[in-house]
N, C-alpha and C positions, 0 to 999 in steps of 0.2 A: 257299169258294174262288170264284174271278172266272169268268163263263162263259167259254166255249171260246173265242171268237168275239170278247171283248172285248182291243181293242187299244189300247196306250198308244202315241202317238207322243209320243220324246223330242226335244226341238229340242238340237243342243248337243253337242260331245263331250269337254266338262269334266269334271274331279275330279266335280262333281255330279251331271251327267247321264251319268257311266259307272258311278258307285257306285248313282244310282237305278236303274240297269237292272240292275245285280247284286243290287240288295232284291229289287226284284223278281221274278228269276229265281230267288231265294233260295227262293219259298215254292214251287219245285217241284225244285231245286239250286244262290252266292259271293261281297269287291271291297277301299277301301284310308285312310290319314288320320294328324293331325299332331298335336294332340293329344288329351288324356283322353277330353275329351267325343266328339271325331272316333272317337280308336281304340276306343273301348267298342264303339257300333256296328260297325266293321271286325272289332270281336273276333268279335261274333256271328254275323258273315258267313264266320267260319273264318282269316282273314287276318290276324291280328297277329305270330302266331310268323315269317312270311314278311317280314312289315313290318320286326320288332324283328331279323330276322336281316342287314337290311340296314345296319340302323348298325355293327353289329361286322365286319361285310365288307361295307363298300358293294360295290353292283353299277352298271352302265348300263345294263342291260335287263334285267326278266323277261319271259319269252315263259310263254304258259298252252295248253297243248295237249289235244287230246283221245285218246281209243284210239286211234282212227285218225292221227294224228301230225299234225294241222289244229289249228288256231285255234279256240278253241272259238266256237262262233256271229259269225263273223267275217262271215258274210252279213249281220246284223241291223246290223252299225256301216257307214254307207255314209256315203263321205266323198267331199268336194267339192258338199253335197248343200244350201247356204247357203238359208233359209227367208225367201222374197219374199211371200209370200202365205198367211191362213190367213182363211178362209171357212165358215162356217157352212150347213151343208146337214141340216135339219131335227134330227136328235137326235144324226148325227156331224157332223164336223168335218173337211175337206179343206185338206192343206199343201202348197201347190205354192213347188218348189226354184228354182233362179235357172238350172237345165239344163234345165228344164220338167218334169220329174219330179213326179205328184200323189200324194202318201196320204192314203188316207182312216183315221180311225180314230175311237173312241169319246170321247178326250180328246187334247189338247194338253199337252207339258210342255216349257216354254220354258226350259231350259239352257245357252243361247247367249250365258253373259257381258256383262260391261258395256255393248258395241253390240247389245242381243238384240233382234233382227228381231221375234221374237214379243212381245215387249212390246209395240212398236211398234204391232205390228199388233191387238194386245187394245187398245190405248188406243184407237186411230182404233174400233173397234169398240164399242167403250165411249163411246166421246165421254167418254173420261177422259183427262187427261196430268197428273203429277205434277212438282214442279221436283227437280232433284238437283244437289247443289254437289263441288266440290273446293275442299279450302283448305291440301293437302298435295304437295311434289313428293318425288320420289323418283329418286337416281341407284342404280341396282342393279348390280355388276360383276361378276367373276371377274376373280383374279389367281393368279398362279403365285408361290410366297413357302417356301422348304425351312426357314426359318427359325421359322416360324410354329407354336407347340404345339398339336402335335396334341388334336382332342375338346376344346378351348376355344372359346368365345366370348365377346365383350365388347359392352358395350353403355354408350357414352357420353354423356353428357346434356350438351347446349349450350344456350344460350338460342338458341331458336326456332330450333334443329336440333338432333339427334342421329343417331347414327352405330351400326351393328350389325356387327359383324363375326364368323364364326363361321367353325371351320374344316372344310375336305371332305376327303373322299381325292385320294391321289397328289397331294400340296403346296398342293393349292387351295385360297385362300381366299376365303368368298363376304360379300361387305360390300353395306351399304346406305345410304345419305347420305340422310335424310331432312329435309325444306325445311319450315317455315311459309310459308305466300306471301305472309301477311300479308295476305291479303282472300279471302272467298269468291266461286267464281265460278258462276257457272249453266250453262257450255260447258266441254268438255273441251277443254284448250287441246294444239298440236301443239308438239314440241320437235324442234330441228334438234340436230346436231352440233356445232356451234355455242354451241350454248343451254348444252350439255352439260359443256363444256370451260370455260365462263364461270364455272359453278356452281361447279365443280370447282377453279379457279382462287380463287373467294371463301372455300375451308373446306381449300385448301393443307396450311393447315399446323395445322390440329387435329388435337390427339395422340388414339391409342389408348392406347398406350399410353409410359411414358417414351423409350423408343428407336424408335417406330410411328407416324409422321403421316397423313392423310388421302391425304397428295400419294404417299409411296410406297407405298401401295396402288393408287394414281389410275397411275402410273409404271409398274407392274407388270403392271397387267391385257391381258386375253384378250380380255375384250368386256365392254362397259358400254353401258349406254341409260339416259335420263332420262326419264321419264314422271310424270304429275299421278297422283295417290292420288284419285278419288273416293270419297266418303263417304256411303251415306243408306240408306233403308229407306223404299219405297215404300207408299205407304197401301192401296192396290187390289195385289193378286197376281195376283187372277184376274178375268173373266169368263166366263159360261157354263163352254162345256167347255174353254176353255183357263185353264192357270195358269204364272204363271214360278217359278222358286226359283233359290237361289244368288246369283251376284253380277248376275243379272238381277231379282231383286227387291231385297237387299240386300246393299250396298256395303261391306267393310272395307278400312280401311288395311292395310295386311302389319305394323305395329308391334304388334297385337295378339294377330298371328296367327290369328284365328278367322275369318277368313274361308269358307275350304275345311271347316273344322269346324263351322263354320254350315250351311254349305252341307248337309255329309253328315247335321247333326241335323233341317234339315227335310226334306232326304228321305227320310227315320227316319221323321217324325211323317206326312208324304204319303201312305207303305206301310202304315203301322197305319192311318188313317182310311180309305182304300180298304179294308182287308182287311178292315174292321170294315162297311165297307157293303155288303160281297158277303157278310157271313154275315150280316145283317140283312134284305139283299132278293138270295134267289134267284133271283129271277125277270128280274134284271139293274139296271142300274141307271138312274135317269128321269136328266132334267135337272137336275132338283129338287134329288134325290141329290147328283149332280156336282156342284152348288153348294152344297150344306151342307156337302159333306166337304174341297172347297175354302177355305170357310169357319172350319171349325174347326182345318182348319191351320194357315193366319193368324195364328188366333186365339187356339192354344197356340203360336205360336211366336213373333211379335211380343212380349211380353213381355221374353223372355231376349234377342232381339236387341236390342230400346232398351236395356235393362241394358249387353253388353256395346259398345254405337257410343258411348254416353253417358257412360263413366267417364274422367272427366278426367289423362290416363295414368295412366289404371289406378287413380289418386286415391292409397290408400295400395297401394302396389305388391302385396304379398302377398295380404292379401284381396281387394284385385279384383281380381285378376288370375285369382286361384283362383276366385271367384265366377261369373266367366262360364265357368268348366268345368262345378263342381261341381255344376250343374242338371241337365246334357245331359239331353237325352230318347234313349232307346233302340227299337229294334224289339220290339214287345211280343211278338212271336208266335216268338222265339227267345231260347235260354238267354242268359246272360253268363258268359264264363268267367271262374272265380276267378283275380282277380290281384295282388299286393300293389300298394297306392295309397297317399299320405297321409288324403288325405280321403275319407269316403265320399259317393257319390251319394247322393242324397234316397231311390230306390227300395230301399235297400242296409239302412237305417237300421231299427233291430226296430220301432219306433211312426213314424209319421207327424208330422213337425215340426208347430210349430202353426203357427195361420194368422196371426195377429199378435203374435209371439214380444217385440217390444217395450212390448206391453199390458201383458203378463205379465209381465215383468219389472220392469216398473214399477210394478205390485200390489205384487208381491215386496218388492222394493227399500224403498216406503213399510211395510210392515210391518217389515222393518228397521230402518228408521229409528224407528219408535217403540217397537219393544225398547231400542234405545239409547238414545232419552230417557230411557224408564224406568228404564236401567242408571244416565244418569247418575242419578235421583234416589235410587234406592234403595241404589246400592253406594256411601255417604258415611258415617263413621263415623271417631269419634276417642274408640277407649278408652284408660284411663289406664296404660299398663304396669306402674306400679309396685303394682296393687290385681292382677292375675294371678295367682293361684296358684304350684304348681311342680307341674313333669312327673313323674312318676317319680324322684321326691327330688332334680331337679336345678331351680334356681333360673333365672328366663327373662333372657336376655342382653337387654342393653338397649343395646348398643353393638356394632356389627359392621364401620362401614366409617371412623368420627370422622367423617363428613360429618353434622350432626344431618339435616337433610331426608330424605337416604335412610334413615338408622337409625332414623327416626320411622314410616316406612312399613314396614318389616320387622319392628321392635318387636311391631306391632298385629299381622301373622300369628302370633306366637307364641301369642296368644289362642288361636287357633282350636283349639290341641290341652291347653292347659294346664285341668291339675286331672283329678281318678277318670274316668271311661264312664261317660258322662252322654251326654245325649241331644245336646248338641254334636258332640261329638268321635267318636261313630259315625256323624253325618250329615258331618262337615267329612272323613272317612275315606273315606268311601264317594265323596266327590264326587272326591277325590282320584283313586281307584282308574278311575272312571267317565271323569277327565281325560287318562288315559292313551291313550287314542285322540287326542285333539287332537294330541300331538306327532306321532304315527304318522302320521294322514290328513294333516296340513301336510304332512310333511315328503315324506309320496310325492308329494302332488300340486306340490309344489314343482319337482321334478326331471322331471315330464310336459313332453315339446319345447313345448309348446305354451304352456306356461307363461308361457317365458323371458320374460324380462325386464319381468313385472311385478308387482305387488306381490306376487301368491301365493308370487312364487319365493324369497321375505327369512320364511319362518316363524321365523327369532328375536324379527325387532323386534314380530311378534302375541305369540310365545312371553314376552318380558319383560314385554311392556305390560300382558298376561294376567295375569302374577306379581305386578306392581306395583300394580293396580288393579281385578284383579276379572276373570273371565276371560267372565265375563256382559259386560262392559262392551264387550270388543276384538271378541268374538267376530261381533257383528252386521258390525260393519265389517272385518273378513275375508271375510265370508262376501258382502259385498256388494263388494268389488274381485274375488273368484272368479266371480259371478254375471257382472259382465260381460267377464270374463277365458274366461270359458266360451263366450260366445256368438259367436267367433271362429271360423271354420270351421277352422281350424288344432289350436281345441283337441283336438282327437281322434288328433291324433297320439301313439303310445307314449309311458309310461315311458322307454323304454330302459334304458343300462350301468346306471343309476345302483343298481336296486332293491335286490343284492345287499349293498352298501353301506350302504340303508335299513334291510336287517335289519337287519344287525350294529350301526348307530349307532344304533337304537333299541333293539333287545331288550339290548344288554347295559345301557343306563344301566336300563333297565325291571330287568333282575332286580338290580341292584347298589341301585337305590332302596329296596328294601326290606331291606337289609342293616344299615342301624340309623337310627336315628328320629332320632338328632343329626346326617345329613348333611345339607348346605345346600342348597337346593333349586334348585340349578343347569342342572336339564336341560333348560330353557329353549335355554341356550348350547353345552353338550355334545352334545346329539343334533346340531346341525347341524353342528358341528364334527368331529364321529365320524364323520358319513356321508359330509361330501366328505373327507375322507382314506380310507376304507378304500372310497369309488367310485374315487377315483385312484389309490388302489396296484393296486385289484384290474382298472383299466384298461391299468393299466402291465405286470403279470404280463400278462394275456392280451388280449392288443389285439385290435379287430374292428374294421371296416369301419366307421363311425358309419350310413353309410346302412343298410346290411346288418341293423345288429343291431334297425334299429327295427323290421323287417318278420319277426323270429324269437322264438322264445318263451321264450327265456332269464329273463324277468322274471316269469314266471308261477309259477314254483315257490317263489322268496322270497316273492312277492307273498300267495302262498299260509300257508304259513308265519307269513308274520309279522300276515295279518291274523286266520289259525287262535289265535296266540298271543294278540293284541288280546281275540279273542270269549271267548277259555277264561278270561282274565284275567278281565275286567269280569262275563262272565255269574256264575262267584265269587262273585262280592263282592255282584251282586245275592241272590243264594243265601243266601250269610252272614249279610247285613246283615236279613235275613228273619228268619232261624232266630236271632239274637243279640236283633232285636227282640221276637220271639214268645216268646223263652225268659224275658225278662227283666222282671219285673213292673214296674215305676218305667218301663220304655217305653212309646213305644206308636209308628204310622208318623206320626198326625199329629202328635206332639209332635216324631219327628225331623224331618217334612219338610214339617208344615201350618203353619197357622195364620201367615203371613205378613203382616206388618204393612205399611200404606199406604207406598208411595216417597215420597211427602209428609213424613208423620211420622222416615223414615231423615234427610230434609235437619238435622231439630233437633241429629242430631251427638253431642253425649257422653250424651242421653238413651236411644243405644240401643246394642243389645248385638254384640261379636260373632257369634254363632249368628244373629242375624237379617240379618248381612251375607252370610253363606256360603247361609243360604236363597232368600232372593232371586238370590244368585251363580249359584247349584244350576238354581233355578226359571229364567232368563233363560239358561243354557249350553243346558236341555234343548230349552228352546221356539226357540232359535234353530236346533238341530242337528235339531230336528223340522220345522222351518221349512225348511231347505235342502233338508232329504229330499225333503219332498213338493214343492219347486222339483225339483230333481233328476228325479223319476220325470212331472213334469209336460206333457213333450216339448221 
């Protein structure tokens, strides 16, 4: 804890410098913010249920009182109190106000916004000044509109403007007209009334929406002002004992939103490095102190703010957009409370991401790749169907669709099971039984939100490719559209409706597969077909919320189920295929599953046999599905 005696003066009475005096006050008894990264902190200050109860009844004021029926520390915020002056007097720091008013106190925290006096006065002290640009305007309004849907907003894209519009209580709509200016400037320029009506006049008639222009929002309004968006992130935050934060070190546009949540995450990261020097040095804190922990503020937080000033709107809208949340830093020295999110924070996550996740993936990836070399060379084989055997006294079809190409390729799987139990046809059995997961993991991860819309979400055309050609062969390249399909900060969002669905369109083709040995090995196309229909009936019987159900445990107990089915299944068959090998003298394991011949020697073609296509099949399914794991478990 900070000695008795030790005094923070805050410059400022911003979102930032009211919410750092609430960290503060926090580590002996509360404060507020816009989004995730913002509200996390606010959560842990006690404040989000108050925050989150304001959207579903807005208010125009909360007042915060004490027992006594006072303001709580209403003394400490002293206003009209504008900071001319901040002087160095040996290990404090003296801020004299523009009324004459002097404090003295241990540090400086300059919270005074875009014109922040204390900056001002750190550079002149520094013999440092930095440049900062604007190269955005901004018309910002309120109108009165009864017509306007409630809990909507929209957001239109122009060349070199766009337009925000979002709806408030009692009819209000609050809209934003944002300008390119088409050059950077180094001065904040002033706008008249004038200025305002001109703009306003040039984006008339851009729609919101078909029946909504720019102009009858412009017609409508209450009050509207035009002001320049400056943009930067100053290099120097602090010297000595003074430091600035917020939009006095760094500047967002309001298109990003993170300004205020910037604001609130380095006065997060401010309160932990103080908190963390006062249990380091009791005995109070030097100069020295002061500017390390100054320092290493900066210094974790510069980072995430270049991140989110630099994405070029937003680049691909969803992941960056979500990227400059999903870091936020929190107060170390207080819980978070459990709350449903899409994404989790980095702190949240059971391992620790890794530190060059692109490295790694790209190890990954090349060993991939030359699985599937190898697939191509080893899964190539042209036996003669007519030299076959027969199954079970029944003779092997040679004709199944009159297309010769396809029934050239389906011919050759009949191999795989024809003639006695032989060391073939318990290995090409067993790989069968063991390929019964592939449909099941495709098809759930297929239906994960995160999925959508890329190739993971299509497990037929793996599922046919699989059938057609070797499931050694597809398999690599699944696993490599999932690998960067995964690396999506979205990936982690639920299953959802779909799982119950996944049961049922799995587990019945799985126990109906084994119902006779002449069914055509179709469940490539049927399991997908099974599961969006019995997802959709069983969406339509009991409809939910789509948001709702992501964040409820509905998916957990098929999930359970059908992957309990999966392991009872396979572990079987390993069981079986044991005890049928051990029991049978003419076996042995490496006659079923060794001795595999060079991918080289597979290119010659009708020199080699079925059973050596299923072995290397077998061998390159397992090493690939081993191969994802330990990506999977990797971070």
């Amino acid at each position: 804890m900070p000695p008795k005696d030790f005094k923070d003066i805050i410059a400022g009475g911003s979102i930032t410098g009211l919410t750092l005096a609430n960290m503060l006050e926090k580590l002996v008894g509360a404060s507020i913010g816009l989004l995730p990264n913002g509200l996390r902190v606010l959560d842990q200050l006690g404040l989000y249920p108050a925050l989150r109860s304001l959207i579903e009844k807005p208010t125009t004021m909360t007042h915060l009182r004490g027992p006594d029926g006072r303001i709580l520390n209403k003394h400490k915020v002293l206003l009209s109190k504008k900071v001319v002056k901040v002087q160095h007097e040996g290990s404090k720091v003296r801020v004299t106000t523009e009324d004459g008013s002097e404090f003295m106190g241990d540090i400086v925290v300059g919270a005074d916004g875009v014109h922040s006096a204390v900056r001002q006065e750190m550079w002149e002290l520094a013999d440092q000044l930095e440049p900062r640009h604007t190269e955005y305007n901004c018309i910002f309004g309120i109108s009165i509109m009864k017509d306007f849907k409630p809990y909507t907003s929209y957001s239109v894209l122009y060349k070199h403007s766009s337009l925000l519009v979002v709806s408030g209580p009692k009819n209000r709509v609050y809209w934003f007209l944002f300008q390119n200016a088409g050059e950077k400037s180094d001065t904040l320029p002033r706008f008249t009334k004038v200025d305002a009506l001109k703009l306003a006049k040039e984006h008339w008639d851009d729609k919101v929406t078909d029946g909504l222009s720019f102009g009858d929002l412009y017609s409508s309004k209450i009050s509207s002002i035009l002001t320049p968006l400056p943009e930067y992130v100053f290099k120097r935050w602090h010297y000595k004992c003074i430091i600035t934060i917020g939009d006095a070190a760094h500047k967002f546009e309001p298109i990003s939103g993170q300004g205020g949540n910037s604001a609130i995450e380095t006065a997060a990261v401010l309160v932990n490095n103080l908190t963390q020097g006062f249990k380091n040095h009791s005995e109070g804190l030097s100069d020295a102190d002061i500017d390390h922990i100054f320092s290493t503020t900066q210094r974790q937080r510069s980072p995430r703010i270049r991140r989110a000033l630099e994405t070029p709107f937003l680049e691909i809208f969803a992941n960056g957009w979500t990227r400059s949340i999903e870091g936020g830093h929190r107060l170390n020295m207080q819980s978070v409370p459990k709350r449903h999110h899409y994404a989790p924070f980095p702190d949240e996550l059971v391992t620790k991401p890794l530190e060059n996740p692109a490295l790694v993936r790209l190890v990954f990836a090349s060993l991939f790749l030359v699985l599937f070399t190898t697939a191509r060379k080893a899964l190539t084989f042209h036996p003669d169907p007519t030299t076959l055997p027969t199954f079970a006294s029944h003779e092997p079809k040679t004709s199944y669709t009159s297309i010769p190409p396809i029934d050239a390729i389906l011919s050759t799987l009949v191999g795989a099971f024809a003639g006695p139990p032989t060391a073939q046809t318990v290995q090409c059995l067993y790989l069968i039984v063991a390929l019964t997961s592939a449909p099941l993991i495709w098809t759930i991860e297929s239906y994960r939100n995160g999925n959508r819309s890329s190739l993971v979400a299509f497990p037929v055309l793996f599922g046919l490719a699989c059938q057609l050609h070797g499931v050694g062969k597809f398999t690599p390249l699944y696993y490599l559209a999932s690998m960067y399909t995964t690396s999506s900060v979205l990936y982690t969002r639920t299953t959802g409706r779909a799982i119950p669905g996944v049961a049922l369109g799995f587990l019945l083709p799985t126990i109906l597969m084994f119902r006779s040995y002449e069914d055509a090995a179709l469940f490539p196309l049927y399991v997908g077909g099974l599961t969006c229909l019995f997802s959709t009936v069983l969406a339509r019987v009991d409809p939910e919320d789509e948001y709702e159900s992501l964040f409820r445990l509905h998916d957990v107990a098929p999930l359970c189920i059908t992957y309990g089915v999966g392991f009872v299944v396979t572990a079987l068959s390993h069981v079986a295929t044991l005890i049928y090998v051990a029991s049978n003298a003419s076996l042995s394991l490496a006659g079923v599953f060794g001795t595999l011949p060079s991918p080289n020697d597979m290119l010659v073609g009708a020199s080699t046999s079925v059973f050596d296509f299923f072995k290397w099949d077998a061998a390159l399914y397992f090493s690939c599905t081993a191969l994802w794991s330990a990506y999977s478990i990797s971070g």
